[in-house]
N, C-alpha and C positions, 0 to 999 in steps of 0.2 A: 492437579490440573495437567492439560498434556497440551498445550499450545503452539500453534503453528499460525503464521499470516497467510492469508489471503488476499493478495494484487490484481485489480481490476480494470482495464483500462477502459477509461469512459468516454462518450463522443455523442452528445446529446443528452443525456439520461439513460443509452444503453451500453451494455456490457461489450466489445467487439473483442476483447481476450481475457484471459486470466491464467494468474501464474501463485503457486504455493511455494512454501519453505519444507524444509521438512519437520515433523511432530519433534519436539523434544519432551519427551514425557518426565511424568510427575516432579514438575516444576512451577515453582510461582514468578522466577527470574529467569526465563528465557534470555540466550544472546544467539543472534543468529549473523551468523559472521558468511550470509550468503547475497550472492550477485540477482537482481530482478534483472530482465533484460525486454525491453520493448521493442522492435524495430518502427520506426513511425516517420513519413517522408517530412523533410523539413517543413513543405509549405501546409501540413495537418498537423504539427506543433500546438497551434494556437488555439486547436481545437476541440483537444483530448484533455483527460486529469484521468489522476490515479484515485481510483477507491481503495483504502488497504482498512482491510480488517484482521483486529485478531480474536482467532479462533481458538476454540475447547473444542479438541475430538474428543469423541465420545462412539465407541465402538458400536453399542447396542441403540444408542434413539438419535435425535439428531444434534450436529456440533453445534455448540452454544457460541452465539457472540460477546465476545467479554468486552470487544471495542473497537472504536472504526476512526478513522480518520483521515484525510483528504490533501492532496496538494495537485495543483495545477492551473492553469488561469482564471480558474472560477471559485478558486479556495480563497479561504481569508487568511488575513494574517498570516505565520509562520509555514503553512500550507504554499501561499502563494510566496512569498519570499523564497523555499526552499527552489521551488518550480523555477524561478528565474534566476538563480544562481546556476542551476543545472544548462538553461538554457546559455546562461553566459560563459559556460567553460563545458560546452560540450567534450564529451568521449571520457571528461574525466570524473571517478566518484566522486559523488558529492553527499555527505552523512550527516543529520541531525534528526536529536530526539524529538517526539514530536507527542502531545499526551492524546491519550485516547478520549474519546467523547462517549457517550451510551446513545444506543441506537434506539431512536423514536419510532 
């Protein structure tokens, strides 16, 4: 496997940016020890979530999704927990594992 994430910032049900990791190839444990960065004005906070998936590149047909998963005020559980921790100590990192779902 050669997995990379995929960050997508949401605002309605549409995409308005997205940001990747880099591939780390032929791996089943990925650690990816990199910064996402959003800029998003305070008072459109409450309006966005993040989509993150993780991705299989796949050179020759197209990258596979292995798993997705969400946080932001529309997420449940540890999705939106994480989101408000963020929100309570803005500027500074905030990390937690989060498990992957399969994509319906």
């Amino acid at each position: 496997s050669d997995p990379y994430v995929k960050v997508s910032l949401m605002c309605e049900g549409r995409r308005l940016k997205k940001r990747k990791t880099t591939t780390k190839k032929n791996t089943l444990n990925p650690v990816y020890n990199e910064a996402i960065i959003f800029d998003i004005p305070p008072e459109n906070v409450d309006q966005v979530s993040l989509s993150i998936a993780v991705m299989d590149y796949d050179r020759v047909g197209h990258n596979e999704v292995i798993g997705v998963c969400r946080t932001g005020i529309d997420a449940e559980g540890l999705g939106r927990d994480h989101w408000n921790e963020m929100l309570a100590y803005p500027r500074k990192p905030i990390t937690h594992w989060h498990p992957l779902l399969e994509v319906r």
